[in-house]
C-alpha positions in Angstrom: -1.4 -19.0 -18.7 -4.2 -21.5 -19.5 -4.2 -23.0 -16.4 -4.1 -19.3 -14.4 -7.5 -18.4 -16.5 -9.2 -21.5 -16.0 -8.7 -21.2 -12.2 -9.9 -17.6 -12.7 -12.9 -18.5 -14.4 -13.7 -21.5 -11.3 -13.8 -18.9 -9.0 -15.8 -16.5 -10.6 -18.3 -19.3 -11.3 -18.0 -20.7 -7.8 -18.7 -17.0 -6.4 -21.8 -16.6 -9.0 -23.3 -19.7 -7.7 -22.6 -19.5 -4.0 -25.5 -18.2 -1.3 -25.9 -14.8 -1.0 -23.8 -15.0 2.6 -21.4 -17.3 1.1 -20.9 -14.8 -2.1 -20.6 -11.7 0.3 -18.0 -13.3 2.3 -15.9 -14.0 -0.9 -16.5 -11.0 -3.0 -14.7 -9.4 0.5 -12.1 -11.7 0.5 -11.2 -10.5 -3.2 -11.2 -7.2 -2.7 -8.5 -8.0 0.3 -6.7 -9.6 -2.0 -6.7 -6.9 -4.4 -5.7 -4.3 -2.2 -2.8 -6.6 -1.0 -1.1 -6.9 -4.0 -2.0 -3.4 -5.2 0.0 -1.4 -2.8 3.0 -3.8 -4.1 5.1 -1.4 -6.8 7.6 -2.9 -9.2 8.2 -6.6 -10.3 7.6 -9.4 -8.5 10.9 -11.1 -8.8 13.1 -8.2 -8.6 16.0 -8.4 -6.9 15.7 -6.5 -3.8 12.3 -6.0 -2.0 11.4 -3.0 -0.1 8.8 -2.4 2.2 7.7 1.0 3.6 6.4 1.4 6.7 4.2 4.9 6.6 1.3 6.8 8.2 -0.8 8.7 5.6 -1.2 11.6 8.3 2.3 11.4 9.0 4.1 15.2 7.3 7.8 13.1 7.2 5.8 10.3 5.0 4.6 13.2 3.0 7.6 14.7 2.4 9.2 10.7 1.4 6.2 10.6 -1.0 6.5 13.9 -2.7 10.4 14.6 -2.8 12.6 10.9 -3.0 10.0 8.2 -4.0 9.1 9.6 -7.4 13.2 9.8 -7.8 13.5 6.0 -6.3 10.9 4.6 -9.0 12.6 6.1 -11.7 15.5 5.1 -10.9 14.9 1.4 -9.2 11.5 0.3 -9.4 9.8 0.8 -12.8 13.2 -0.5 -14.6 12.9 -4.0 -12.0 15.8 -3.4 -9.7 13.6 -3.1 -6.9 10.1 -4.1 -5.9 8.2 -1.7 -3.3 6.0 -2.6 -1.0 3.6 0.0 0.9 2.6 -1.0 4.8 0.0 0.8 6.9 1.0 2.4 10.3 -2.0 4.4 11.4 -0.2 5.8 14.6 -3.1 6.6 17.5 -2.0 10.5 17.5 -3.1 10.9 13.9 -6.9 11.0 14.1 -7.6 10.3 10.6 -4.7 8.1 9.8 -6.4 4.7 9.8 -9.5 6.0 7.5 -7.0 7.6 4.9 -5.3 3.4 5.1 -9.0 2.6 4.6 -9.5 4.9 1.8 -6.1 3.9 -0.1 -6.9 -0.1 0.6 -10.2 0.2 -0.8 -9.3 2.3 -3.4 -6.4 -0.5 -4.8 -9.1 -3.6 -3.8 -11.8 -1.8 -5.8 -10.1 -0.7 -9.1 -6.2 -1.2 -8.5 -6.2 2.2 -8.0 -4.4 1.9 -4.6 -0.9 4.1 -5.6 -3.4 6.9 -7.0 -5.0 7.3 -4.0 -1.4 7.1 -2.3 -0.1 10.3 -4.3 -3.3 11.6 -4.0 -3.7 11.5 0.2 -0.2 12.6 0.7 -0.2 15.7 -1.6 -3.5 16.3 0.1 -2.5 16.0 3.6 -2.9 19.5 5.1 -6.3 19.1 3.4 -8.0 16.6 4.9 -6.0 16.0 7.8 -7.2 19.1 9.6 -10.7 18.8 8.6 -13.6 17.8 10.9 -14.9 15.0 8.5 -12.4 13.4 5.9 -14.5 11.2 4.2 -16.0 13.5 1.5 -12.5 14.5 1.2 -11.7 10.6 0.2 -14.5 10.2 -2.1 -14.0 13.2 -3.9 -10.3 11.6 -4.6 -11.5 8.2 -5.6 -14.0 10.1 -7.8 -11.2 11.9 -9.5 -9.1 8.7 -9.5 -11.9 6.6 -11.0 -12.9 4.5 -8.7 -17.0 3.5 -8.1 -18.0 6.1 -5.2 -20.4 3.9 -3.8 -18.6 1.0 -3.6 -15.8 3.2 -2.3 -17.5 4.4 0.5 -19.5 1.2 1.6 -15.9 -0.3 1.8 -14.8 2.7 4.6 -17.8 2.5 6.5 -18.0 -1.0 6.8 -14.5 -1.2 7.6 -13.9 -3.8 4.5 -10.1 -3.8 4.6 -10.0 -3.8 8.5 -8.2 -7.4 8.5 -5.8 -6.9 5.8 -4.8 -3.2 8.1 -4.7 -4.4 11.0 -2.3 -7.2 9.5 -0.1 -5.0 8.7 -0.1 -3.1 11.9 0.8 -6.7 13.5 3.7 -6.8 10.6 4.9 -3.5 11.8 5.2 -4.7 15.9 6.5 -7.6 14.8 9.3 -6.0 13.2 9.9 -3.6 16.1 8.7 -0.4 14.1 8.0 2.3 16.9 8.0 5.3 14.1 7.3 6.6 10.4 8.5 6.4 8.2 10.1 2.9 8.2 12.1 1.2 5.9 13.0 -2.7 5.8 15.1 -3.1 2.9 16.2 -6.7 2.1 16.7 -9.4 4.4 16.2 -7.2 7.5 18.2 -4.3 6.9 15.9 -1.4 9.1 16.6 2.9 7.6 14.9 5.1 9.8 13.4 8.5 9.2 13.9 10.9 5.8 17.1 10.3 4.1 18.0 12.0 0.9 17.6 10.4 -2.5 21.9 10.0 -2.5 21.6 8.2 0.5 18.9 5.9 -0.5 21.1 5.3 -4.3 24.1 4.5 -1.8 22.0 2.1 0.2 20.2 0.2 -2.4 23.5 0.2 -4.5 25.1 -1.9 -1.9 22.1 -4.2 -1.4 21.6 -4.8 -4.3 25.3 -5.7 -4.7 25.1 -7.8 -2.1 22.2 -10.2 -3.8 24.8 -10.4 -6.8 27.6 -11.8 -4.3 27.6 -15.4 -3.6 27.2 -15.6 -0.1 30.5 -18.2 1.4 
């Protein structure tokens, strides 16, 4: 833990002294960093890691959000049994799909406030999905959520988080993901669409059994 803080504190005295183009570039590359591991939910070494593939604008995504993921992190990620991990799929027919990514990224780079604006955006949908401009929208969330408005919205507009979305866009083709939402659960295993929180238990039941059996 020493060690962890002293590295901490080099870097923060390496930023402080670094020219003003130099510091900018960092302080960026910090918040990216931040928002990464933000949108990660649940223990690092759990057993069994998950990541969701999702579109913010997406109403199926919505649905996963509202009904079956509060019932899957009760049940399998706050006691360590899974870790979740949250990737960005702005699909082109959604208009406002890749600023809401923005807005959530920001948000967790920011003030690790990334699953806040997650909930927040999805129970919000019809709202700011249909409107004309959906930025006030956003920083009337992070507002709420707690995160520095200004800050916030410099990081949309200057499309701060850009690299770290458009790596996972790259993650998604990679892994052959045409639609949302998109599950890769373990070692490859690929669940398509809405499934019910029984079929999820049933699924994560047996991968997570699987982990526990010595492979021959």
């Amino acid at each position: 833990m020493r060690r962890r803080a002293t590295t901490v504190l080099l870097g923060c005295a390496s930023l402080l002294w670094a020219p003003p183009a130099a510091r900018a570039q960092r302080a960026g590359d910090m918040v990216m960093e931040r928002a990464a591991a933000s949108r990660a939910r649940g223990v690092q070494n759990a057993p069994l890691l998950v990541y969701e593939i999702a579109d913010f604008q997406c109403p199926y995504c919505a649905r996963f959000s509202k009904e079956i993921f509060p019932l899957l992190d009760s049940a399998y990620v706050r006691p360590g049994r899974v870790q979740w991990v949250f990737v960005n799929l702005p699909l082109p027919a959604h208009r406002h799909a890749w600023a809401a990514a923005e807005a959530a990224l920001c948000a967790g780079g920011l003030a690790d406030r990334f699953w806040a604006l997650h909930d927040r955006l999805f129970a919000a949908q019809g709202e700011w999905a249909m409107s004309a401009e959906p930025i006030p929208h956003f920083l009337r969330y992070a507002r709420e959520a707690g995160v520095p408005v200004d800050t916030f919205q410099a990081c949309i507009l200057e499309d701060a988080v850009a690299p770290l979305l458009l790596s996972d866009v790259l993650f998604s083709a990679a892994s052959r993901v045409g639609g949302t939402p998109t599950f890769i659960v373990g070692e490859g295993q690929v669940v398509v669409g809405l499934k019910a929180f029984e079929e999820w238990k049933e699924l994560l039941e047996k991968a997570l059994q699987a982990k526990k059996t010595p492979s021959r």
